[in-house]
N, CA, C and O atoms as a CHARMM CRD file, in Angstrom:
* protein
*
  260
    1    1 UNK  N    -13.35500  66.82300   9.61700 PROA 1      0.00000
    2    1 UNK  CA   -14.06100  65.54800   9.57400 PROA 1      0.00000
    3    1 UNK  C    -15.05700  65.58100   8.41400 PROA 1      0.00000
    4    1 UNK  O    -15.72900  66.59800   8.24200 PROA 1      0.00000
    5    2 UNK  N    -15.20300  64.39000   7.50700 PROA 2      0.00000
    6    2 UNK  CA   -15.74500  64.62500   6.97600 PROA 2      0.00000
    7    2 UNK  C    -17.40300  64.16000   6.85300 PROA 2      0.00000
    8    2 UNK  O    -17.58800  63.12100   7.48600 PROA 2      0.00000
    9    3 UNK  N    -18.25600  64.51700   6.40000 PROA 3      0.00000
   10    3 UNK  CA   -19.60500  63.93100   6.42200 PROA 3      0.00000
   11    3 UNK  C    -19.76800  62.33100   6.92500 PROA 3      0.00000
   12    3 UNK  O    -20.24100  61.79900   7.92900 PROA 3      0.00000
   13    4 UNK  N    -19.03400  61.78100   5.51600 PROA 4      0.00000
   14    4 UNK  CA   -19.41300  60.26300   5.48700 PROA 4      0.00000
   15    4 UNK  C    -18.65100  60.06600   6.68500 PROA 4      0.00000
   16    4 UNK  O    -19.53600  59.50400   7.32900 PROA 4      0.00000
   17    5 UNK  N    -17.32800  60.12100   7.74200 PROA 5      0.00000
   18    5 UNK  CA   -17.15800  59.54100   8.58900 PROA 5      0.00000
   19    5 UNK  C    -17.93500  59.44300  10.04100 PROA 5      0.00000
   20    5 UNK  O    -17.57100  58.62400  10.88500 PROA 5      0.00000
   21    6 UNK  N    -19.05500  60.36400  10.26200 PROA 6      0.00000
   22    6 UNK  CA   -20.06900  60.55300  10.88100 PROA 6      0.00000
   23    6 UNK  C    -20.94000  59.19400  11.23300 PROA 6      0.00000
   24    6 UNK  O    -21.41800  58.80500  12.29800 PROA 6      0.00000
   25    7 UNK  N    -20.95100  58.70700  10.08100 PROA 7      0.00000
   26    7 UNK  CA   -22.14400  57.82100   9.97700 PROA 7      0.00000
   27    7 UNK  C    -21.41400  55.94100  10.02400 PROA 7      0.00000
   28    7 UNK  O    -22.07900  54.90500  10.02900 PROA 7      0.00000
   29    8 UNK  N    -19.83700  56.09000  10.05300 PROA 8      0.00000
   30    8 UNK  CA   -19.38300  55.23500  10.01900 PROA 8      0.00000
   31    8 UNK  C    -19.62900  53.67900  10.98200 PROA 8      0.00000
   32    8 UNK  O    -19.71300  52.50100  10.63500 PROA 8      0.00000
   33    9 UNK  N    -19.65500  53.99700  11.59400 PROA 9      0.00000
   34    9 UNK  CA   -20.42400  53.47300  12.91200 PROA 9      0.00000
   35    9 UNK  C    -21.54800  53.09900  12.56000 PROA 9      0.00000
   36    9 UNK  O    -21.79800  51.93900  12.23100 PROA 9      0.00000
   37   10 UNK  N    -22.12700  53.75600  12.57700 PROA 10     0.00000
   38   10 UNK  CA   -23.98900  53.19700  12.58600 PROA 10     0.00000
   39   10 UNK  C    -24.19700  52.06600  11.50000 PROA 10     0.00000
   40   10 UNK  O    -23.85200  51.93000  10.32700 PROA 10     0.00000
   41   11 UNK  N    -25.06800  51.15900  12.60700 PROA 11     0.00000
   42   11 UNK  CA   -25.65500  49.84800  11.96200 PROA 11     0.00000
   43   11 UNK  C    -26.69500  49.94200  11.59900 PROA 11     0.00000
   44   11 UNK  O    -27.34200  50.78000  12.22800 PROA 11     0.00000
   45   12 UNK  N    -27.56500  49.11200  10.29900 PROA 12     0.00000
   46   12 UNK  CA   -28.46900  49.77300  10.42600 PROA 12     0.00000
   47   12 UNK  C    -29.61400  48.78700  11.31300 PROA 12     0.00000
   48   12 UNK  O    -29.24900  47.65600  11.63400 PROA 12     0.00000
   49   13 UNK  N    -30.74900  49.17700  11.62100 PROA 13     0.00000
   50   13 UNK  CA   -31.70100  49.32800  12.86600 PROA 13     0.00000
   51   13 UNK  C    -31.23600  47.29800  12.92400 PROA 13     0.00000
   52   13 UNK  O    -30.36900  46.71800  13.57700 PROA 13     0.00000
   53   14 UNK  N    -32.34500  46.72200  11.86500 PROA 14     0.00000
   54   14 UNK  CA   -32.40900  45.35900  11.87500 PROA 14     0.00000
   55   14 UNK  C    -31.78300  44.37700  10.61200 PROA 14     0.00000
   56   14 UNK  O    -32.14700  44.31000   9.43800 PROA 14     0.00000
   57   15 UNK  N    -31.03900  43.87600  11.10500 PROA 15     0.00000
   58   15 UNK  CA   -30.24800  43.01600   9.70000 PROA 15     0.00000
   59   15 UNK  C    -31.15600  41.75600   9.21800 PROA 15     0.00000
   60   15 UNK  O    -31.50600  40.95900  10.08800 PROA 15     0.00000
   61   16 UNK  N    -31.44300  41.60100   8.24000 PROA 16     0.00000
   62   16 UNK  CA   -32.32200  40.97200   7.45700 PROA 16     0.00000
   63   16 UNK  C    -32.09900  39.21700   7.81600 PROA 16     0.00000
   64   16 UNK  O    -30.98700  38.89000   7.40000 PROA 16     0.00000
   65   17 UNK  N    -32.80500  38.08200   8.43200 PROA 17     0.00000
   66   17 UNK  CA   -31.95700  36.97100   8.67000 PROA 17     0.00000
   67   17 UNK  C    -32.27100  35.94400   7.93400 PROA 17     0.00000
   68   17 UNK  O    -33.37700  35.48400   7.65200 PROA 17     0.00000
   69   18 UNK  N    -30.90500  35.51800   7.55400 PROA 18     0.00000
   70   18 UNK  CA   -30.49900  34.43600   6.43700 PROA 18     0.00000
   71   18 UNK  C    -31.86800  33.65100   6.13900 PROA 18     0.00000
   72   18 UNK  O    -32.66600  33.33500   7.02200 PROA 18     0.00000
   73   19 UNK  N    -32.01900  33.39500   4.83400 PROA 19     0.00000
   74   19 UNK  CA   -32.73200  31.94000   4.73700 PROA 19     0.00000
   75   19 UNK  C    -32.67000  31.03400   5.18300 PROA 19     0.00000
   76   19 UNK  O    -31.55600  30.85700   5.67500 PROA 19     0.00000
   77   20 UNK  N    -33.54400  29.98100   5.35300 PROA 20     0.00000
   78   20 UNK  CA   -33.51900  28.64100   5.94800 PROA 20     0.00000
   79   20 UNK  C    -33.05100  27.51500   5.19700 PROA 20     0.00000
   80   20 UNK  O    -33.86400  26.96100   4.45700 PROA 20     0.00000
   81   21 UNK  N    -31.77600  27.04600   5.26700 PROA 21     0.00000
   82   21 UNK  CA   -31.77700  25.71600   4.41600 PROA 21     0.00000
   83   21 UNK  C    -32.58000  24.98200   4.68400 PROA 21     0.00000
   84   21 UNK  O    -32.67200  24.41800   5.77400 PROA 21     0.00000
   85   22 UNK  N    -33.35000  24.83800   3.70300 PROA 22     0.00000
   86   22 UNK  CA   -34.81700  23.99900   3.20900 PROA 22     0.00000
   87   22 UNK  C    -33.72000  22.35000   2.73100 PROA 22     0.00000
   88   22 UNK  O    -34.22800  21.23700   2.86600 PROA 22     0.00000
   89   23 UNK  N    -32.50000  22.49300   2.29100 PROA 23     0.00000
   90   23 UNK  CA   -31.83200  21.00800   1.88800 PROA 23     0.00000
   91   23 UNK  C    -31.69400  20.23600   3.24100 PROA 23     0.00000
   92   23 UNK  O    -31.84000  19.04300   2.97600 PROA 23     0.00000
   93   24 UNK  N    -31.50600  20.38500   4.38400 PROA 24     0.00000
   94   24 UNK  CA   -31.12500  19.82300   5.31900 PROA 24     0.00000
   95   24 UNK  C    -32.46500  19.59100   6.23600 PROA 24     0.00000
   96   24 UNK  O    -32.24200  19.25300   7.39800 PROA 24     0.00000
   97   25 UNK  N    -34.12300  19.76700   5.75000 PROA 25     0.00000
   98   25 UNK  CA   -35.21300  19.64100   6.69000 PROA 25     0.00000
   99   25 UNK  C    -35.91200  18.75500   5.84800 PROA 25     0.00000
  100   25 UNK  O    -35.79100  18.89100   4.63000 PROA 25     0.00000
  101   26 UNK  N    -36.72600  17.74500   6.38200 PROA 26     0.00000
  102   26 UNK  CA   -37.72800  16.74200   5.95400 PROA 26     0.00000
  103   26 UNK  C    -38.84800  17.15900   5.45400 PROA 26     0.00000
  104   26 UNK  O    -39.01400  18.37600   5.53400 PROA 26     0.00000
  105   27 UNK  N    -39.71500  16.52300   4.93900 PROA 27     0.00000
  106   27 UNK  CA   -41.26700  17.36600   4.44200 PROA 27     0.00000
  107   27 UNK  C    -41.97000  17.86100   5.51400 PROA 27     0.00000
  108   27 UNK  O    -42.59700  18.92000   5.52300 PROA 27     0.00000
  109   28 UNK  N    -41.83900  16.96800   6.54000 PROA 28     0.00000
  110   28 UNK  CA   -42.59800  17.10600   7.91800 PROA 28     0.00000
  111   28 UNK  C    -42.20500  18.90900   8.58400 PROA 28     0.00000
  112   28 UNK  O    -42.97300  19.76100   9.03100 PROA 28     0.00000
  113   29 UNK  N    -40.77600  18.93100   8.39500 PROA 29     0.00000
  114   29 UNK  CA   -40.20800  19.99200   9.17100 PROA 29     0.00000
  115   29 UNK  C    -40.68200  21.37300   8.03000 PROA 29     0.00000
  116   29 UNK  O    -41.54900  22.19400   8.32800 PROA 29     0.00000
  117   30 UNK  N    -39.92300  21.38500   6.74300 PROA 30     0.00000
  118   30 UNK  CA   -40.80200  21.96200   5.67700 PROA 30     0.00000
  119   30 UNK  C    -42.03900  22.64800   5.95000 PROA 30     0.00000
  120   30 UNK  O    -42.16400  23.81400   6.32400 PROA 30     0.00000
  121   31 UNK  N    -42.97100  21.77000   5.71400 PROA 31     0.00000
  122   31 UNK  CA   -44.86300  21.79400   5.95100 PROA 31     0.00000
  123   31 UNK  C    -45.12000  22.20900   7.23300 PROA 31     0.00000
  124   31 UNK  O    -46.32200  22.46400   7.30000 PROA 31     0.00000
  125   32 UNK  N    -44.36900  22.47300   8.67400 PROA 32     0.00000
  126   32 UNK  CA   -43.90800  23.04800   9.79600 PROA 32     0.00000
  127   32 UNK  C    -43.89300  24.48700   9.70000 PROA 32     0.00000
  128   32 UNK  O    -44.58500  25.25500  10.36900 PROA 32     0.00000
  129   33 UNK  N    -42.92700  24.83600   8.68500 PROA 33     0.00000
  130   33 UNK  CA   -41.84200  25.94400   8.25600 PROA 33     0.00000
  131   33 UNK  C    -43.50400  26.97000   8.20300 PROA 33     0.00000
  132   33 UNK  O    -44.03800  27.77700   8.96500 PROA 33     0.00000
  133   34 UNK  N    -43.84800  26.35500   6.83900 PROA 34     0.00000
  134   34 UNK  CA   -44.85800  26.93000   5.54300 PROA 34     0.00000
  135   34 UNK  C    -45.76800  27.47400   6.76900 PROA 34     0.00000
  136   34 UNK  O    -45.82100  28.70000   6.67900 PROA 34     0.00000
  137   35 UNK  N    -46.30800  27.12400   7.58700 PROA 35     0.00000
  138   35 UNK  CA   -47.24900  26.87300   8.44200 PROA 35     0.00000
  139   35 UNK  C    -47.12300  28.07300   9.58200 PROA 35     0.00000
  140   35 UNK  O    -48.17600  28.44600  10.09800 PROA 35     0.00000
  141   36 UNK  N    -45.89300  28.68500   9.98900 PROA 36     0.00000
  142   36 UNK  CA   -45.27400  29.08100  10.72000 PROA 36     0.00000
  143   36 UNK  C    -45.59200  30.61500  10.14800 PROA 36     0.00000
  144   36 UNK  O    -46.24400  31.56200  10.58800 PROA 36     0.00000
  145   37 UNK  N    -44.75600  30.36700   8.87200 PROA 37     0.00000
  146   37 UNK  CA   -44.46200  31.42900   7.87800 PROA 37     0.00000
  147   37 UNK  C    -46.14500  32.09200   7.50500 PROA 37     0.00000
  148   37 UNK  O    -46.42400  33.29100   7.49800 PROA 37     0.00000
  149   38 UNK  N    -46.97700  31.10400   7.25500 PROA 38     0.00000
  150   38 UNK  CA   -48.78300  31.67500   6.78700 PROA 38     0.00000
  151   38 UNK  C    -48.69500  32.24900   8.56200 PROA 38     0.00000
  152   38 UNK  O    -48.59700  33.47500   8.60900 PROA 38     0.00000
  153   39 UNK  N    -48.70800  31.75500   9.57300 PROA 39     0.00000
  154   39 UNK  CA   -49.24100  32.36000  10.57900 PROA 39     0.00000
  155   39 UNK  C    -48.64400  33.81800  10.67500 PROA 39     0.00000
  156   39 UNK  O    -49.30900  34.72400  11.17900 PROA 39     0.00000
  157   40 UNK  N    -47.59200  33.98600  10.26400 PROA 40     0.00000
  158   40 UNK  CA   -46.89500  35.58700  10.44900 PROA 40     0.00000
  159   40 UNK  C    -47.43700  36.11400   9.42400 PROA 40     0.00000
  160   40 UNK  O    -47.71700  37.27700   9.71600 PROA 40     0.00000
  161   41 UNK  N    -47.71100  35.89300   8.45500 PROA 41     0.00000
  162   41 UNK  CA   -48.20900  36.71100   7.15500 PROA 41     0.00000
  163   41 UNK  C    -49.84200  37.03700   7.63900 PROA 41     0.00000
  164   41 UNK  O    -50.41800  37.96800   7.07500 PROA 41     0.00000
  165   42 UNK  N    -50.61900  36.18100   8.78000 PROA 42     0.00000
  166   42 UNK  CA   -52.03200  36.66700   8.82700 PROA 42     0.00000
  167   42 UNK  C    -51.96500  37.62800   9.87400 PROA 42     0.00000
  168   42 UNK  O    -52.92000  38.38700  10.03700 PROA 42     0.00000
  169   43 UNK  N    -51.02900  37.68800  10.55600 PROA 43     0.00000
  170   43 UNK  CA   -50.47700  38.26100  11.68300 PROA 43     0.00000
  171   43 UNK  C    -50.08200  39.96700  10.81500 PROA 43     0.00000
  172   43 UNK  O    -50.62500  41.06800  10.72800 PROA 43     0.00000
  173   44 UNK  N    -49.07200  39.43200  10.41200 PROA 44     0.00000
  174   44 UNK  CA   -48.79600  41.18400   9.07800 PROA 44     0.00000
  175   44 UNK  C    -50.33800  41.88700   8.56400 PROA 44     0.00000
  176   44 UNK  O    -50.56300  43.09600   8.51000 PROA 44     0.00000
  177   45 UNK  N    -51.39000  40.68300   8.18100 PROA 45     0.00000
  178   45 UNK  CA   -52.20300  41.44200   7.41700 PROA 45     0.00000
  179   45 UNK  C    -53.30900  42.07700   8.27200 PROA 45     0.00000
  180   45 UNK  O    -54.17100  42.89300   7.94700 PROA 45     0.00000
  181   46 UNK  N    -53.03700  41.43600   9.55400 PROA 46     0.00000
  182   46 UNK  CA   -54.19800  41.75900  10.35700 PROA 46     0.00000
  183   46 UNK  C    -53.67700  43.14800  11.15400 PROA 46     0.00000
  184   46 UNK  O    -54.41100  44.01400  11.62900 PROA 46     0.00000
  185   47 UNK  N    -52.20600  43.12000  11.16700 PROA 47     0.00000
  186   47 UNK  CA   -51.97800  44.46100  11.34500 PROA 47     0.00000
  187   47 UNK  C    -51.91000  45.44300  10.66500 PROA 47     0.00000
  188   47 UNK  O    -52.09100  46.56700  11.13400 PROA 47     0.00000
  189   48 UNK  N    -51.50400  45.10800   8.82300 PROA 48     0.00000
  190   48 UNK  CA   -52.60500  46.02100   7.99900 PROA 48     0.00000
  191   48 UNK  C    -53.85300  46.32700   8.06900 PROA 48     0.00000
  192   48 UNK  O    -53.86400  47.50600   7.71300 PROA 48     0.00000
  193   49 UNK  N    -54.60100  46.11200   8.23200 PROA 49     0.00000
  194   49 UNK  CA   -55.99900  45.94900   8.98500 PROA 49     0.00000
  195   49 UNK  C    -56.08000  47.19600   9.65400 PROA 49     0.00000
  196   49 UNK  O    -56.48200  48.29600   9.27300 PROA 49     0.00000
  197   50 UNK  N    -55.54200  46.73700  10.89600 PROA 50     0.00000
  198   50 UNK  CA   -55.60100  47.48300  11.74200 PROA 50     0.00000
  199   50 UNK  C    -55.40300  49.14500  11.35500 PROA 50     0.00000
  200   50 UNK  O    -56.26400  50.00900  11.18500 PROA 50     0.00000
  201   51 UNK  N    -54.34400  49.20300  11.30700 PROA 51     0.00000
  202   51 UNK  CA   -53.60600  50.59600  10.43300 PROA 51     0.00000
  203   51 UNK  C    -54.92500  51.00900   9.95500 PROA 51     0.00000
  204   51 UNK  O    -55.66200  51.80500  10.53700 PROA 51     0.00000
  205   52 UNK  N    -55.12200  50.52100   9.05800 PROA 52     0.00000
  206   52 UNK  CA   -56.02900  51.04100   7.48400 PROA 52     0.00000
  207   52 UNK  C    -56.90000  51.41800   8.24000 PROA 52     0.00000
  208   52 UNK  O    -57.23100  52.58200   8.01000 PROA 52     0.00000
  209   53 UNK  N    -57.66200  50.73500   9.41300 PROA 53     0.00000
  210   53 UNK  CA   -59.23200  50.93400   9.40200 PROA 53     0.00000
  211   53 UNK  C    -58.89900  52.13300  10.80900 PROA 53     0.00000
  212   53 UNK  O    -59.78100  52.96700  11.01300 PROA 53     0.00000
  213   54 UNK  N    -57.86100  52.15400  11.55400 PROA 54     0.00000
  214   54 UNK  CA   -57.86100  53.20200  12.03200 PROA 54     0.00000
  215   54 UNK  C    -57.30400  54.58000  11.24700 PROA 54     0.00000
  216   54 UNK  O    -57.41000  55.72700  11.68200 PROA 54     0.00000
  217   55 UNK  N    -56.87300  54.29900  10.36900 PROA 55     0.00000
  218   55 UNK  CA   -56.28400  56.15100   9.31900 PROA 55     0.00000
  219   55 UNK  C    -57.73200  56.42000   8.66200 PROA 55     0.00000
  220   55 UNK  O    -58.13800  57.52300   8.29400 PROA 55     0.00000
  221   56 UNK  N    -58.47100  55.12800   8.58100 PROA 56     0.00000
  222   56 UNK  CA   -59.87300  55.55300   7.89400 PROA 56     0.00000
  223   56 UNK  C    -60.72700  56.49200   8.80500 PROA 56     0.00000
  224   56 UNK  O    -61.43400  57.44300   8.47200 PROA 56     0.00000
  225   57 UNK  N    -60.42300  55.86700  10.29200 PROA 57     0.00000
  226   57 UNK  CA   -61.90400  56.30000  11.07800 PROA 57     0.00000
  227   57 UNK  C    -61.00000  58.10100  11.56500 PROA 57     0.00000
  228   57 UNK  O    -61.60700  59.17200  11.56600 PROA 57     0.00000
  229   58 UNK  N    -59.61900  57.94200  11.89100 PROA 58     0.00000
  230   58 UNK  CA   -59.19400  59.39900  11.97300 PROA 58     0.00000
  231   58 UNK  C    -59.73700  60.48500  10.39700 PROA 58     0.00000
  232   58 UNK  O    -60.51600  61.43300  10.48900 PROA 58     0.00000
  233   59 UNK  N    -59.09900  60.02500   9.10800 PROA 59     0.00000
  234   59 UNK  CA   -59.96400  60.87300   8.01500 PROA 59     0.00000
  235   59 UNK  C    -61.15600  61.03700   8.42800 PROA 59     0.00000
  236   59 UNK  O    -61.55400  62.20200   8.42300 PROA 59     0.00000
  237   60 UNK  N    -62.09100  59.98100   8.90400 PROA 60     0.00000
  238   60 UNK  CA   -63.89000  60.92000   8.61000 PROA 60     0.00000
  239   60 UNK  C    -63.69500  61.16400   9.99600 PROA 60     0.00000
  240   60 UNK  O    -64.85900  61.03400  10.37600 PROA 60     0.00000
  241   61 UNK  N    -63.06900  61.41600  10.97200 PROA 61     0.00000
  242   61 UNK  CA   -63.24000  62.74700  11.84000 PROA 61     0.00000
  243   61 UNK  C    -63.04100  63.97000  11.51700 PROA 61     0.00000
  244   61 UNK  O    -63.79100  64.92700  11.70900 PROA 61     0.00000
  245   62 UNK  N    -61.75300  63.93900  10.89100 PROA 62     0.00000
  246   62 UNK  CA   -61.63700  64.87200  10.50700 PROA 62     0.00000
  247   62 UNK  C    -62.07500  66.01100   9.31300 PROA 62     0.00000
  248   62 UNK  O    -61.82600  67.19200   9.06700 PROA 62     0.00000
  249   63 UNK  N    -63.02100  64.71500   8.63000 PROA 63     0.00000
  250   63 UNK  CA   -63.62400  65.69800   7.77000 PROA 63     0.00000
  251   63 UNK  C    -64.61000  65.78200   7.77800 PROA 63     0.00000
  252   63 UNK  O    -65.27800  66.17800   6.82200 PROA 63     0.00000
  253   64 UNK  N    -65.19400  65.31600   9.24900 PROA 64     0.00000
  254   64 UNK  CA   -66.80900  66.05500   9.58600 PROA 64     0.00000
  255   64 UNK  C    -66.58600  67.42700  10.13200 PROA 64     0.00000
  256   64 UNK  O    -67.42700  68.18500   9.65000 PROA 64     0.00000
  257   65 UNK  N    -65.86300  67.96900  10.86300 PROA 65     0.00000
  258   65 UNK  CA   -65.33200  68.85600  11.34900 PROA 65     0.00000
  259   65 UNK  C    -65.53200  70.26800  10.15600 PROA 65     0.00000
  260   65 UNK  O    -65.05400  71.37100  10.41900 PROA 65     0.00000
């Protein structure tokens, strides 16, 4: 058997999902979309946030020590 048939099978974790046809939605639905889309992006950054300010507060434990 060889290597690559090992892995033949496997999907990978999450498949990326299609764009939105933006030709077939109104401005209303659009300006909806945009709106949707900023709320997940403050959502992403606030869980950057998060991350950051906890790897910060683990470093200065560890380097009071």
């Amino acid at each position: 058997m060889a290597i690559d048939d090992r892995f033949e099978d496997l999907e990978p974790r999450k498949a990326k999902p299609a764009p939105k046809d933006l030709t077939v939605m109104g401005v209303a639905e659009i300006e909806a979309y945009i709106a949707t889309l900023e709320a997940e992006i403050a959502r992403a950054r606030a869980a950057i946030a998060a991350k950051q300010a906890q790897k910060s507060a683990a470093e200065a434990f560890f380097r009071k020590g």
